[in-house]
Structure formats: C-alpha cells, structure tokens
C-alpha positions, -999 to 999 in steps of 0.1 A, spaced: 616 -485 -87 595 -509 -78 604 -541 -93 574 -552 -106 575 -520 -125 613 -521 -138 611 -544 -171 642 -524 -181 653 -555 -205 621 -549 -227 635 -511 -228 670 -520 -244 654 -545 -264 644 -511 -284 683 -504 -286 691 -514 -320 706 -549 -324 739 -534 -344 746 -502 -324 783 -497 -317 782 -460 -299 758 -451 -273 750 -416 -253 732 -430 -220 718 -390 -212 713 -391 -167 733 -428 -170 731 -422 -129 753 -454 -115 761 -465 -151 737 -499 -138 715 -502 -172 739 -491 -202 767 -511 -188 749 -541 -201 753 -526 -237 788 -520 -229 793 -561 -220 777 -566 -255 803 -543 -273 790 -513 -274 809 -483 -261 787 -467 -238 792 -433 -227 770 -418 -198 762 -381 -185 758 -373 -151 751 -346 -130 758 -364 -98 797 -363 -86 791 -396 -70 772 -417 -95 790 -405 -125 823 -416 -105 806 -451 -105 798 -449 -139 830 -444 -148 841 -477 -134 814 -493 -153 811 -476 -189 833 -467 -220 835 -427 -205 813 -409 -178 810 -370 -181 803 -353 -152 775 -325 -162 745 -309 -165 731 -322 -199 709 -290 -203 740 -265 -197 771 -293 -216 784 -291 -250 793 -326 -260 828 -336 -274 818 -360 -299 818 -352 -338 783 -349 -360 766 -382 -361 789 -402 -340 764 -422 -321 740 -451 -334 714 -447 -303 710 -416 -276 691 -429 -246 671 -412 -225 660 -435 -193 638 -415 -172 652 -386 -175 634 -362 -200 610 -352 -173 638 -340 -153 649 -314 -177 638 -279 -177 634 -278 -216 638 -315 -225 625 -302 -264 659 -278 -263 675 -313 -256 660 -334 -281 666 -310 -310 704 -305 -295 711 -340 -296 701 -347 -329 736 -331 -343 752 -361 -329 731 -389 -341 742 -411 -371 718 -404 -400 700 -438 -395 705 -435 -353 677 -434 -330 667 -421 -299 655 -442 -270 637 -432 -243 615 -440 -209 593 -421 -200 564 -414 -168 528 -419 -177 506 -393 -161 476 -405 -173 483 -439 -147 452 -447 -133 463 -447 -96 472 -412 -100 440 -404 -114 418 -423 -91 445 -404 -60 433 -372 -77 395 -385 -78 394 -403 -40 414 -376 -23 421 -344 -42 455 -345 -37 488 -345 -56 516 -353 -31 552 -359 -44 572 -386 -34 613 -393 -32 606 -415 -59 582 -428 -86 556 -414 -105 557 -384 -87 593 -380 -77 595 -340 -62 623 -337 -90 603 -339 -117 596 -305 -137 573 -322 -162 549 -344 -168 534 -366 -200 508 -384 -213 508 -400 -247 498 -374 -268 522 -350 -250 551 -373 -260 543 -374 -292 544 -339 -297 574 -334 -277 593 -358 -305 575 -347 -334 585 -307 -326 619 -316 -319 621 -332 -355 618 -371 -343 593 -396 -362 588 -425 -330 588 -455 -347 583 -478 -319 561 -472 -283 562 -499 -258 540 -497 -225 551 -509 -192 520 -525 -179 516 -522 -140 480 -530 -123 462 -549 -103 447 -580 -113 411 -566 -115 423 -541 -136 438 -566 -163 411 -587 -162 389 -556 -170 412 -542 -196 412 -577 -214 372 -576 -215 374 -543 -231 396 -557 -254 429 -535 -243 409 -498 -240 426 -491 -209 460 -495 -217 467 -462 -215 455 -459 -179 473 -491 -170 507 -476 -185 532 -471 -161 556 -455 -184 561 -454 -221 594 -468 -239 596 -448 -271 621 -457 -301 624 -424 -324 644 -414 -357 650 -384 -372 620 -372 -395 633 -375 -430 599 -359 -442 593 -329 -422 556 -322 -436 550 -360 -417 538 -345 -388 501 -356 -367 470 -351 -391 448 -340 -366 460 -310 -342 441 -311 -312 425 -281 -294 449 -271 -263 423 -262 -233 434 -231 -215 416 -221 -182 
C-alpha cells in the first residue's frame, strides 16, 4: 500500500490499551501485530500462505497455517481480548459466517478490530464516471482478490447481523489537496468519498433489539 495511505499506527491505536491475547485473522508476514507482541501481548496470526505464515511465525506468539473460512480454532471460549481483522474481511467468501464464528472466542468485554476498503472512494467513482471501467489491480482498492466490496452502510450491517455494536469508526483520509480544501468548505460532507478505508472498533451487542432505526430500501435491478 501506498504509503501515504498506510496510517496503520492510527489502526492499532483502536487495539485496546490493556489487551493481553490477540487473533491477527490474514496476519500475512506477521509485519503489523508483531508490534503488539513487543508491547506484551501474545499475538497469534492466521495465514493461508505457507510462506508468510512461516515468517510470521518468526515474528509472533504462534502462526497457524489455514484457511480462516474452512479452520476450527484451538483456543477456549473467550480467550482473546481483541480479534483483528486488517484488510482481510473482503477477502472472505462469507466474512458474516466469520464474524459470528469468532465471537465464541472473544472475552465478554473483547472487541473486534478491523480495516476495511471504502468503495464509495471518490477516485473509483469518478474512474467509473470518466471511463466506464472497473479494472482490477494486483493490489489496492481493487485488488483481483477481493470477493466483496463495502461502503459504510454496508459495514455497518455486516457487524450489526453478525451480533457486533461498532463502537469506534476511524477513516483513513487519502485525497488530493483540492479535494481537502473542498471538503473543509463543506465543513467535512465529503468524508465519505475522501475515505480510503474504514478502521472499525466493534463489541459484542449486549442489547440485541439495539440494532439501526431506520432500515433502508435495498434497490434490486
């Protein structure tokens, strides 16, 4: 990623301050939740990739090699504090499936972490506008291994159906200098076009009649 788009340090800052036990879900390399695991947490990652979960054994608590989606985990009810999800959700097949899986092995007063693609990103929208096309990519918003794709109101469904009350939603600014300056005159309406990703802190909904007031209309065509 590009690096004026990675502000992965404003992303753990959602980990909670007094977490001991993390699940880095798609930890790749082992590269972010290692820095957790030089604080004193025991970090333990899940990768798919042979290679990169070999690395991440060298740099994290425990590595299991895996496909999340088809992997029972060997960890008791509620054993870890935080779950993290870094740009991996849009990966999955069923990433709800996941979600509502996972929650069996979050403490009581845990929470989930996660990053997550903005669709709605303006450059994507003005591609689609200018040229008509949606062309994927090796990497970035439109990596060719993404299976799904979000905007805000889809995240917060995703979490709410999976039993999740988000608690916390940072957005990754990334635009151009005309764009800011614009945003700022419309005092911030376009920060959900300027949103590169979302960073999303969640719990466990306590109150399962909590959900969104108003359900909007899903267009089918």
């Amino acid at each position: 990623m590009n690096k004026k788009k990675d502000k992965r340090n404003e992303f753990l800052d959602l980990v909670p301050l007094g977490a001991k036990r993390l699940l880095d879900v798609g930890c790749g390399s082992g590269g972010l939740s290692s820095q957790l695991k030089e604080k004193g947490v025991e970090a333990v990652g899940v990768e798919k990739d042979e290679k990169l979960c070999d690395l991440a054994k060298e740099k994290l608590s425990a590595a299991i090699l895996g496909d999340i989606e088809n992997l029972k985990l060997n960890y008791p009810e509620g054993y870890f504090d935080c779950i993290m999800y870094a740009d991996i959700l849009e990966h999955l097949v069923e990433p709800l499936n996941i979600l509502e899986k996972h929650k069996v092995y979050l403490e009581k007063d845990g929470c989930v972490i996660a990053s997550i693609p903005n669709v709605r990103y303006y450059k994507i929208i003005l591609r689609l506008i200018f040229s008509g096309a949606w062309d994927y990519n090796d990497a970035g918003m439109l990596d060719r291994s993404h299976l799904r794709f979000f905007g805000l109101v889809n995240i917060v469904e995703l979490f709410e159906k999976a039993g999740y009350e988000i608690v916390e939603i940072k957005r990754n600014i990334v635009a151009a200098r005309g764009f800011r300056i614009l945003n700022f005159i419309l005092l911030n309406k376009l920060k959900n076009f300027l949103a590169y990703q979302y960073y999303i802190k969640a719990k466990k909904n306590r109150n399962p009649m909590k959900t969104t007031k108003r359900r909007r209309k899903i267009y089918k065509f």
